[in-house]
Backbone as CSV, one residue per row, in Angstrom:
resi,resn,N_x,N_y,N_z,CA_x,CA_y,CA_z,C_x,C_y,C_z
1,UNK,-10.029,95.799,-34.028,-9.951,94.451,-33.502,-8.500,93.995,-33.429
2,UNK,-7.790,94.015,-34.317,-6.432,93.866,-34.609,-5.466,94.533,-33.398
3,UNK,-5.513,95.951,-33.192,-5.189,96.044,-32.015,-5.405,95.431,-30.450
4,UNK,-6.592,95.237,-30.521,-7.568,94.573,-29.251,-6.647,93.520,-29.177
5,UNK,-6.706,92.658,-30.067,-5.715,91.431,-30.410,-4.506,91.483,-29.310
6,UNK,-3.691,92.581,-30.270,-2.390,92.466,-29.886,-2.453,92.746,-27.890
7,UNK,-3.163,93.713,-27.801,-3.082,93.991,-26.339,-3.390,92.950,-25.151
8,UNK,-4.482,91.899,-26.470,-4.971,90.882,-25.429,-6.106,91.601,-25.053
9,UNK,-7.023,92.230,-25.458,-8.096,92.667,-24.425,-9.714,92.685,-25.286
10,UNK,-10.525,92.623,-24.941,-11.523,92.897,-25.788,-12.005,93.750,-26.307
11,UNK,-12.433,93.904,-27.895,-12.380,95.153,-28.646,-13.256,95.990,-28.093
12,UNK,-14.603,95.552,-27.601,-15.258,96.603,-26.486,-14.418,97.481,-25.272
13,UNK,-13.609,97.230,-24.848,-13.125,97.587,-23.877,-11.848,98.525,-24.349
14,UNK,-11.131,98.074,-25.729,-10.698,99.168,-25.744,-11.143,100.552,-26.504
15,UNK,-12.243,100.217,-27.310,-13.325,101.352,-27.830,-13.862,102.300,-26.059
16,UNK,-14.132,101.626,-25.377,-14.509,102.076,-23.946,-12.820,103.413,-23.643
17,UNK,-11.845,102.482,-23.800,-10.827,103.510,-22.962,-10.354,104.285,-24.370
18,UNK,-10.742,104.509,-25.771,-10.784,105.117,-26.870,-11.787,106.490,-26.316
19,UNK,-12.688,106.359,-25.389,-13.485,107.600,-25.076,-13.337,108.153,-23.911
20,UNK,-12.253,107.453,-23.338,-11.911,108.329,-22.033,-10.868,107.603,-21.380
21,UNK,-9.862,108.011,-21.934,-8.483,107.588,-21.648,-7.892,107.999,-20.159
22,UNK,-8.762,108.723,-19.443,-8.374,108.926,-18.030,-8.539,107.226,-17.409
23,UNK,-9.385,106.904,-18.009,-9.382,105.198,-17.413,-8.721,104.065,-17.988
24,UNK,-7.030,104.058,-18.321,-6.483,103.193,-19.167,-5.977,102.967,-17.898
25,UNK,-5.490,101.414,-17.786,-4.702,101.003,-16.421,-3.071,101.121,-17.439
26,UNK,-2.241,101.546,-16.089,-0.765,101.913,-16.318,-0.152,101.238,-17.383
27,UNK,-0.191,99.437,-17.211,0.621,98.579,-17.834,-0.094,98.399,-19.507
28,UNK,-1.092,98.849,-20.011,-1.940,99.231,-21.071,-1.918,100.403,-21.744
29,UNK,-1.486,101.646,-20.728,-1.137,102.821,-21.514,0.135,102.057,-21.708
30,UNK,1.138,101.843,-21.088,2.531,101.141,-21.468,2.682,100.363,-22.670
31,UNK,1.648,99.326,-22.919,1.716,98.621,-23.922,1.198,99.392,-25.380
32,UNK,0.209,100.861,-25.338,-0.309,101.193,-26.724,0.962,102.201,-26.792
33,UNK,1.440,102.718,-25.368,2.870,103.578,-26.039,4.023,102.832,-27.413
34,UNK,4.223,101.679,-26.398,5.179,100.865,-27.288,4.887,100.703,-28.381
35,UNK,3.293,99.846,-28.830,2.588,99.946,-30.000,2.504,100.647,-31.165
36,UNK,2.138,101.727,-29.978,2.443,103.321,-31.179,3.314,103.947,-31.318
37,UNK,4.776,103.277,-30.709,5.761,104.292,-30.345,5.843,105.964,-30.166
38,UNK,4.669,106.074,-29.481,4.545,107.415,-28.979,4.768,107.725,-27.217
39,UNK,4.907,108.328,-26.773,5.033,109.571,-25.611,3.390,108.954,-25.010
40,UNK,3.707,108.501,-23.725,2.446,108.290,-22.877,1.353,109.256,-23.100
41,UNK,2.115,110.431,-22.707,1.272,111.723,-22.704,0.511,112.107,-24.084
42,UNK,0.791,111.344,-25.155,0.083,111.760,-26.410,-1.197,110.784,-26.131
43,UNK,-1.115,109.953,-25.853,-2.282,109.060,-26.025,-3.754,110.123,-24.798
44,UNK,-3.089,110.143,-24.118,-3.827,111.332,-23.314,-4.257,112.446,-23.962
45,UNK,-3.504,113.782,-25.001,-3.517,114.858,-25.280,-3.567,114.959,-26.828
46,UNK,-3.233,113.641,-27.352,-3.142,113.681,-28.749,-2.470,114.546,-29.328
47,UNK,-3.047,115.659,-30.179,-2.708,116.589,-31.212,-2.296,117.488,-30.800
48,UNK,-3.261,118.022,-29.549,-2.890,119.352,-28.795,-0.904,119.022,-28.180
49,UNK,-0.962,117.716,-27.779,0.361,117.778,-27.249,1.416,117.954,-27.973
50,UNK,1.180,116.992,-29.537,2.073,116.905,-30.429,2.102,118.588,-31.050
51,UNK,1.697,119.679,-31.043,1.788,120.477,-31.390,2.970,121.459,-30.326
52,UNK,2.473,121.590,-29.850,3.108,121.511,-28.110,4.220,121.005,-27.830
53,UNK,4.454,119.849,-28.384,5.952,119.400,-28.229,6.712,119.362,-29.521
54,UNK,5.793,119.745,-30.631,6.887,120.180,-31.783,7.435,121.698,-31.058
55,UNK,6.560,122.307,-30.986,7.344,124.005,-31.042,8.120,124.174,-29.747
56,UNK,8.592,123.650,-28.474,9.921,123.350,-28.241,10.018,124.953,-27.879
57,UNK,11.109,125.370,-26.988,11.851,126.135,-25.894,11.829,127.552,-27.292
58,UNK,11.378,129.104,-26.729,12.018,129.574,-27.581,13.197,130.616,-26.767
């Protein structure tokens, strides 16, 4: 809820884009990046990415 809050949006709706983040509108992935200070692309890929972008060029 607390998040919902901050985004301004209703906690249904972001439990909704919590299960399928192909449907977050732009300026909302923008705002949970900042939030979470993470990489757009994690909120998309999560773990798999962060793994992925730890291990880096060899």
């Amino acid at each position: 809820k607390e998040v919902a809050d901050k985004l301004n949006i209703h906690q249904q709706t972001l439990l909704k884009y919590e299960h399928d983040s192909s449907k977050i509108p732009m300026d909302l992935l923008d705002k949970l990046a900042r939030l979470y200070n993470v990489e757009k692309d994690f909120i998309f890929l999560g773990k798999k990415y962060e793994l992925n972008h730890n291990l880096g060029e060899v």
